[in-house]
C-alpha positions as CSV (number, residue, x, y, z in Angstrom):
1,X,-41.3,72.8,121.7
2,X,-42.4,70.2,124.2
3,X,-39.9,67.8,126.2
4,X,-40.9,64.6,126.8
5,X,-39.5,63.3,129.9
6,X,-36.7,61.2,129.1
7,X,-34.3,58.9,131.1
8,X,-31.6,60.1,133.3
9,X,-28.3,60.9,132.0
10,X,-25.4,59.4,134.2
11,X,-22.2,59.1,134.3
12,X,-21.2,55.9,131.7
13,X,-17.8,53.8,130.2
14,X,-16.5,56.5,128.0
15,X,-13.8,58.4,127.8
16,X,-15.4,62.3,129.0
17,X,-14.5,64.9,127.4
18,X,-10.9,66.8,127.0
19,X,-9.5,62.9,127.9
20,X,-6.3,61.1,126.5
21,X,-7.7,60.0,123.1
22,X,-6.6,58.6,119.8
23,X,-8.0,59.2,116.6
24,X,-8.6,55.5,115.6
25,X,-10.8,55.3,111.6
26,X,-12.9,56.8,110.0
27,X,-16.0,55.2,108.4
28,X,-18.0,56.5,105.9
29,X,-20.4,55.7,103.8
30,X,-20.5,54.4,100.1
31,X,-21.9,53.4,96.8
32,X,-18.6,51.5,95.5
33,X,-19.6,48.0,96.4
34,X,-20.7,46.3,93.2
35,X,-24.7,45.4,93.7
36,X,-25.6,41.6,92.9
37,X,-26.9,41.3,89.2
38,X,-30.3,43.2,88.5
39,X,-30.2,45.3,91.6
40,X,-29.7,49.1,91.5
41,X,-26.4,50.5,93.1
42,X,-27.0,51.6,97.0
43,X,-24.5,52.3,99.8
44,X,-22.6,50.2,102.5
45,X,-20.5,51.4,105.4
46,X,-16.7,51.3,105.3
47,X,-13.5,52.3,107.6
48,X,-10.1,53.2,106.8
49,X,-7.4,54.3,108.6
50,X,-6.4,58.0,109.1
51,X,-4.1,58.1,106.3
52,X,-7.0,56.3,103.3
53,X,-5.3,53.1,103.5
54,X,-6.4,49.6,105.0
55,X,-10.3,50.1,103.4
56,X,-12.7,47.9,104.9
57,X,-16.3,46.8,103.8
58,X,-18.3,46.5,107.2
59,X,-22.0,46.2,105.6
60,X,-22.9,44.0,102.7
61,X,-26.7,44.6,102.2
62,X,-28.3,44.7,98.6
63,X,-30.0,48.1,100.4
64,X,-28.5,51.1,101.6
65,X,-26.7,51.5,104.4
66,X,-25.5,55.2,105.7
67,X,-24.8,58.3,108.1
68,X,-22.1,56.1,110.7
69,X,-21.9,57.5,114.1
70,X,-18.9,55.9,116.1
71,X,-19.9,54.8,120.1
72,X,-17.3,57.2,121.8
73,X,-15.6,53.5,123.0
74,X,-14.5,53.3,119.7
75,X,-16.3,49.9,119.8
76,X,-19.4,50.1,118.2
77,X,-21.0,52.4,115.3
78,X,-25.0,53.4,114.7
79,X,-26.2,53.5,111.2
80,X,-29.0,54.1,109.1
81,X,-30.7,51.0,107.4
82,X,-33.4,50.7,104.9
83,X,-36.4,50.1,106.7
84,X,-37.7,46.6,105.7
85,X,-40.4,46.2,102.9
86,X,-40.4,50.1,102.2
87,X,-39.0,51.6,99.3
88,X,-38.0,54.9,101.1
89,X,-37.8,54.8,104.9
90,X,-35.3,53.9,107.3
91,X,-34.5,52.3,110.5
92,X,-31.5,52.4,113.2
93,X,-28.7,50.0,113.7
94,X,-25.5,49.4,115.4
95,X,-22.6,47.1,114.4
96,X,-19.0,46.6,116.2
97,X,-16.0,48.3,114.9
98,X,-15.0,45.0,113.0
99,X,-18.4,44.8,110.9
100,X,-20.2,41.9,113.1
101,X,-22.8,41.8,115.6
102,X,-25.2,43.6,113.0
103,X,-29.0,44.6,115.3
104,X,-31.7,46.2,114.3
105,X,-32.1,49.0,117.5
106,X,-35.9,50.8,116.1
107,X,-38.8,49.4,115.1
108,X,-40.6,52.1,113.9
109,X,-44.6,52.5,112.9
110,X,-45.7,52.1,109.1
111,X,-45.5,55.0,107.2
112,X,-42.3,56.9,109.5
113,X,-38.6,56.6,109.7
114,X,-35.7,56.6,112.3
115,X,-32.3,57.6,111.1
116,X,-29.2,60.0,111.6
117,X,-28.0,58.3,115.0
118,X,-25.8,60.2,117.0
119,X,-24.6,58.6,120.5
120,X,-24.7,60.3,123.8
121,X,-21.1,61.5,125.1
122,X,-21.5,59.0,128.0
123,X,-22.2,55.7,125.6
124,X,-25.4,55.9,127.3
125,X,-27.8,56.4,124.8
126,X,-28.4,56.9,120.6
127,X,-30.3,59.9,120.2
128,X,-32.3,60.0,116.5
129,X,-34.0,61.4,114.3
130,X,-37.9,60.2,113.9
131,X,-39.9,61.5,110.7
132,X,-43.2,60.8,109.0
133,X,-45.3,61.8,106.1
134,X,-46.5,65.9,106.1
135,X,-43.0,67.2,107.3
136,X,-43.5,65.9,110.7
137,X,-40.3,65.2,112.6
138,X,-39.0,65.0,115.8
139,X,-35.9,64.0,118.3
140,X,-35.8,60.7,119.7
141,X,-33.7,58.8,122.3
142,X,-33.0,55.0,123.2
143,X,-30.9,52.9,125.1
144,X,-27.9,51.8,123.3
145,X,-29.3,48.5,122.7
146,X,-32.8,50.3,121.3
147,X,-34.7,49.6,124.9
148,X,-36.9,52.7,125.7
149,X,-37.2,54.7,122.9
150,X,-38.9,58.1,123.6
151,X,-39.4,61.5,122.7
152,X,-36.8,63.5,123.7
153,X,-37.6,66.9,121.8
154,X,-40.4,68.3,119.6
155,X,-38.9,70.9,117.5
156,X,-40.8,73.8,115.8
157,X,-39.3,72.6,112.0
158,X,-38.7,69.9,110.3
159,X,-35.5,68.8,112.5
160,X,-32.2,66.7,111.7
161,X,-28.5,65.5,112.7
162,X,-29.4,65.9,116.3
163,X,-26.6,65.6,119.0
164,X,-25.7,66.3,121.9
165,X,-22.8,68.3,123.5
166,X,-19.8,66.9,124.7
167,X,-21.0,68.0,128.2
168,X,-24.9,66.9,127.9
169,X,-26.3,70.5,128.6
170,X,-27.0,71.7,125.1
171,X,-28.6,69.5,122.4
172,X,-27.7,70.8,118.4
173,X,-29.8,70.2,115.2
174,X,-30.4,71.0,111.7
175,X,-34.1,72.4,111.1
176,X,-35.6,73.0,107.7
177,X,-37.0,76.4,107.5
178,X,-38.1,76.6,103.7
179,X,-42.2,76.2,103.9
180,X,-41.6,73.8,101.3
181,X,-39.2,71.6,99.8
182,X,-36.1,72.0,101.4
183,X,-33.7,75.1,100.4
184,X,-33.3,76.8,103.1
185,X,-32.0,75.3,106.7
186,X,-30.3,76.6,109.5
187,X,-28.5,75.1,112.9
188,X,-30.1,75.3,116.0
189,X,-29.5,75.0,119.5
190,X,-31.9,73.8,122.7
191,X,-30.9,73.1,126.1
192,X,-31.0,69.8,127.9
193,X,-34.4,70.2,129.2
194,X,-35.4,71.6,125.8
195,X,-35.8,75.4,126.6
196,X,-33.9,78.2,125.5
197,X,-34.1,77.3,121.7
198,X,-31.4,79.5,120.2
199,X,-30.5,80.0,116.4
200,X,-26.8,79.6,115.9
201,X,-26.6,80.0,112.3
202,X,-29.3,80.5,109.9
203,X,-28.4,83.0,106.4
204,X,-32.0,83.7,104.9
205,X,-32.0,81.4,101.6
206,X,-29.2,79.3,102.8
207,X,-28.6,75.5,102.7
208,X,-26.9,75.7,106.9
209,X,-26.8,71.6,107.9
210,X,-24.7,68.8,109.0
211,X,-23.3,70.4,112.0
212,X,-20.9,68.8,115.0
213,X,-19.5,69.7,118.4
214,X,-15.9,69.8,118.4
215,X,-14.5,67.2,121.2
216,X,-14.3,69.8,124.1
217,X,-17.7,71.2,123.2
218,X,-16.2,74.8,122.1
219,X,-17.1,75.1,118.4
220,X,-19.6,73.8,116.0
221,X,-18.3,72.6,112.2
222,X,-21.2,72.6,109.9
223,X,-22.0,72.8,105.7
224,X,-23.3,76.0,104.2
225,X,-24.1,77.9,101.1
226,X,-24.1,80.8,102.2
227,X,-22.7,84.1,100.4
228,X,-21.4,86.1,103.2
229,X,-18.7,89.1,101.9
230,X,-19.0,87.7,98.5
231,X,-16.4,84.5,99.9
232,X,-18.9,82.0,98.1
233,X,-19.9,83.2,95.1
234,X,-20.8,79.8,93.2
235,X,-23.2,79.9,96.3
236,X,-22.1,75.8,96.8
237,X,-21.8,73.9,100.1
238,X,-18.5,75.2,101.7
239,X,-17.4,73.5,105.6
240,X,-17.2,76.5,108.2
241,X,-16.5,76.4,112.1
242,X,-18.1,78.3,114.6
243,X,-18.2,79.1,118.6
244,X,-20.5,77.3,120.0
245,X,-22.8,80.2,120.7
246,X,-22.7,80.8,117.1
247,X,-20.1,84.0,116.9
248,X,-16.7,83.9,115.8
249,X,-18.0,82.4,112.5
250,X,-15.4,80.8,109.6
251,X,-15.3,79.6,106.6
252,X,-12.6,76.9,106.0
253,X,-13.0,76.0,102.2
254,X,-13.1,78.7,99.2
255,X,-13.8,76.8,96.1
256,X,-15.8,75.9,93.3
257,X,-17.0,72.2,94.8
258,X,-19.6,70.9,96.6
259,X,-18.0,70.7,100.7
260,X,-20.2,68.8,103.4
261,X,-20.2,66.8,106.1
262,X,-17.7,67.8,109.0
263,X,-16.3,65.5,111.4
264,X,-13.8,66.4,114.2
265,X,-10.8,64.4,114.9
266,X,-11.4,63.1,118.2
267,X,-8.0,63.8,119.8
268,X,-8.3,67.2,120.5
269,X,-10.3,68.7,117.7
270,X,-7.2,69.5,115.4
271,X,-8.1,67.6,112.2
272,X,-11.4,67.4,110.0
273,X,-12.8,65.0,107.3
274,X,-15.1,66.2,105.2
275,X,-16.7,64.9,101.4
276,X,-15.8,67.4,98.3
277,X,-16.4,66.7,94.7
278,X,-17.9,68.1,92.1
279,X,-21.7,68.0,93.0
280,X,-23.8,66.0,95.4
281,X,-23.3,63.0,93.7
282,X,-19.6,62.7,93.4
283,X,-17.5,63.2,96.5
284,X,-14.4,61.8,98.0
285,X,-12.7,62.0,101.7
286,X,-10.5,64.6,102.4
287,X,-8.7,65.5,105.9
288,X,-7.8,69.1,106.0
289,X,-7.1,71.3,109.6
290,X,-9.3,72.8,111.7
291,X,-8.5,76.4,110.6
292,X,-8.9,75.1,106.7
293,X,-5.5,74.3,105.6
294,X,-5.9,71.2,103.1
295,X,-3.8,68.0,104.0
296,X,-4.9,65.4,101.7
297,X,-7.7,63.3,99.5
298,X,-8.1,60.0,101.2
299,X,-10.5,58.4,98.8
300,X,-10.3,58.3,95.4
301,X,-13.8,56.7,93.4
302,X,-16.1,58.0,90.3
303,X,-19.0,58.1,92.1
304,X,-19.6,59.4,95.9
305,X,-17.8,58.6,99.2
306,X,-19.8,60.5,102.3
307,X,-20.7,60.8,105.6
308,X,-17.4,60.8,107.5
309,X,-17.1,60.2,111.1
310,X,-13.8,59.6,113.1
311,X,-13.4,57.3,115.8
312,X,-11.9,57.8,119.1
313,X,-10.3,55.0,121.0
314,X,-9.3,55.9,124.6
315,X,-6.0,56.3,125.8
316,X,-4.1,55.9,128.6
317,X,-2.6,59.3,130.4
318,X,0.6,59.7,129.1
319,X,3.7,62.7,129.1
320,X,5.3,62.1,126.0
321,X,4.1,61.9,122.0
322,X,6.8,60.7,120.3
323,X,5.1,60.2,116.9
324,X,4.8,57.2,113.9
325,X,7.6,54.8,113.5
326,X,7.0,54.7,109.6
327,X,6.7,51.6,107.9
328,X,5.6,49.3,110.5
329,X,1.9,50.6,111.2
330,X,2.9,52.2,114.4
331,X,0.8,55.0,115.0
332,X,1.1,58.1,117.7
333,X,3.5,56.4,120.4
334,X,3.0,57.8,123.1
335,X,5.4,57.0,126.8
336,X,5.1,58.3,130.7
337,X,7.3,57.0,133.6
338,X,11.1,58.0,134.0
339,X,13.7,56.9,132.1
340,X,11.2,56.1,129.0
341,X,12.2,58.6,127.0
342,X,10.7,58.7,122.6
343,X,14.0,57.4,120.9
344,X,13.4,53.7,123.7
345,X,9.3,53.9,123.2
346,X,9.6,53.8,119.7
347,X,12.6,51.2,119.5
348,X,10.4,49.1,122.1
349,X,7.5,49.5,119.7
350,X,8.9,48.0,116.8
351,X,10.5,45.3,118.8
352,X,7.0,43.8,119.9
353,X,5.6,44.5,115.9
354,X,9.1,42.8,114.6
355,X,8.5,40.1,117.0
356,X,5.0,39.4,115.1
357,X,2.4,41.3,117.3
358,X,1.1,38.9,119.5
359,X,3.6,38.5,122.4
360,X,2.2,39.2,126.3
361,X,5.4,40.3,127.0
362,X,8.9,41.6,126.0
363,X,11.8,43.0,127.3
364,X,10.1,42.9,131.0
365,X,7.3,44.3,129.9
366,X,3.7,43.2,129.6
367,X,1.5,43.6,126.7
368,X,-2.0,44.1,126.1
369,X,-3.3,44.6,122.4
370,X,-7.0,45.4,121.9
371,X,-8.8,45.3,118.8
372,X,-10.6,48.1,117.7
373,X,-12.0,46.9,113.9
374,X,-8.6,47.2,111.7
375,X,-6.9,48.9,114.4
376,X,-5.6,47.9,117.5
377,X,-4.5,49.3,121.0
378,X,-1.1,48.2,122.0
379,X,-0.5,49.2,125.9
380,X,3.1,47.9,127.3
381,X,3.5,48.7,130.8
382,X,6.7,47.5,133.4
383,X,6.0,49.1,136.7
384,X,6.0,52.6,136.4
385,X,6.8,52.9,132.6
386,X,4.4,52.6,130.1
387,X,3.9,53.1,126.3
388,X,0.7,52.9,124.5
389,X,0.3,53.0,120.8
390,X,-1.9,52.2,117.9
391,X,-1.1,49.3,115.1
392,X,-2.9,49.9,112.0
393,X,-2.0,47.7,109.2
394,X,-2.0,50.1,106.2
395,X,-2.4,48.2,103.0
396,X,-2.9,50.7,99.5
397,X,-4.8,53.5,99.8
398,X,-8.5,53.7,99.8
399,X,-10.0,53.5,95.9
């Protein structure tokens, strides 16, 4: 359980925890995209918005592509790559929210891997997962841009899906703890300077993996297989939450399918995504609640849709949510400053989108829209008012 000294963590661009957020797309990964002829069906990233519709196609290798992480910008996401001329490896890259600006961030030594990126809270850093042959692994960190990679921990197990808390003091991780194969994980804890190694949740026999912080840090979601009270009796994946010292355990889904891969909604935690389907390799999207209560399917395809992760695009501070104006795109208006009250947000809203999205200004106010890939940031401000919203396009539904 060795630390290797590792680079300071400061203070960076992102939003920290607990601030004014909105829950932008959610990109997951694929095997959809038709391959070229003679080539063997892999899997590409997409995004969509919140609701499954406006799909987008952001990688277009013959060679798979997986496990997005969003930068907590919103602007960027980390992904798994094939590792070039190897059959089975991988390597670690980054893309912006749009699908361009596609770099190769490892470089990693014959024979080994780097995958599962997760960023730091502050935009900082990517920390990842190294692995070689003989069940070695072990937890790596770079700069965002891949300079300085280095060991960051050196876990007892075989380790995976590291990341770190929202407040940078406790670092989470899968470990394999079957002797061989792998049928048997649990989710770990270590802190920052990699003491204190703490088991959160490990059922003897159980598949325990894929867990995630919740925004302000306070509970863990996570996949398991466990059978606890005889509330899994099919003994498949089913999503649970936890505190994030491991009590005050729950499980969310009671079915007959095959539940993995959490992801928070970034604006406050009160949403998950999550793949379901029938086995391991058929899944689709679903968004359900944080305490389990089922919203809706978001993707709808034969084979498997995974890997969800949500992005969060910052927000200004604001004292009012006044909601969607349906039909338009207009997403979570929100309005501060007196005599802005919801009914005048949402009118002013529409205005602008009616008036083709692209004016600096209207009705005395200024405009700023930033584009977040598919989605974009509207902020209109006039002295002390201001309204900020989100225009997503919607499009049909993802298929």
């Amino acid at each position: 359980m060795a630390l290797a000294t590792g680079l300071a963590l400061g203070a960076g661009a992102a939003a920290p925890a607990g601030a004014d957020l909105f829950d932008g797309r959610i990109a997951f990964s694929s095997f959809r995209a038709d391959p070229p002829a003679g080539a063997e069906r892999s899997s590409d990233i997409f995004s969509m918005n919140a609701d499954g519709s406006g799909l987008r196609r952001l990688t277009t290798n013959p060679d798979p592509d997986r496990q997005p992480d969003w930068s907590p910008t919103g602007t960027d996401i980390a992904y798994s790559i094939r590792k070039p001329g190897s059959a089975a490896n991988f390597e670690v890259s980054r893309m912006t929210a749009a699908g361009r600006g596609h770099r190769r961030l490892t470089t990693t030594p014959d024979g080994q891997a780097s995958s599962q990126p997760s960023w730091f809270p502050n935009g900082r850093g990517i920390l990842f997962r190294r692995s070689g042959p003989g069940r070695i692994t072990s937890i790596w960190r770079m700069g965002p841009l891949g300079e300085s990679p280095t060991l960051r921990y050196q876990p007892p197990n075989v380790a995976l899906y590291p990341a770190w808390s929202p407040d940078r003091r406790r670092m989470l991780f899968t470990a394999i703890t079957s002797p061989m194969g792998d049928t048997d994980r649990g989710i770990f804890a270590v802190k920052a300077d990699g003491s204190g190694l703490t088991t959160l949740f490990d059922e003897p026999g159980s598949y325990d993996s894929a867990p995630a912080w919740s925004p302000d840090g306070r509970r863990i979601a996570f996949e398991s297989g466990a059978n606890i009270g005889g509330a899994n009796p099919e003994g498949d994946l089913e999503i649970w939450t936890m505190a994030a010292d491991g009590t005050q355990r729950r499980q969310l889904t009671r079915n007959a399918l095959h539940d993995e891969g959490p992801a928070w909604s970034p604006d406050g935690g009160r949403l998950l995504a999550y793949t379901s389907g029938v086995d391991n390799t058929h899944g689709d999207i679903h968004v359900m609640t944080a305490t389990g209560r089922h919203l809706r399917k978001l993707t709808s395809y034969e084979g498997r849709d995974e890997s969800p992760d949500w992005q969060a695009i910052p927000a200004p501070a604001t004292a009012r949510r006044c909601g969607d104006a349906a039909g338009r795109g207009i997403r979570d208006v929100r309005a501060r400053g007196v005599g802005l009250r919801c009914p005048g947000a949402v009118d002013l809203a529409r205005s602008w989108v009616k008036a083709g999205a692209t004016a600096d200004g209207i009705h005395g106010f200024s405009v700023r829209a930033t584009g977040f890939g598919g989605t974009k940031r509207v902020v209109m401000t006039r002295g002390e008012q201001l309204l900020a919203f989100l225009l997503q396009p919607g499009g049909s539904a993802s298929r």
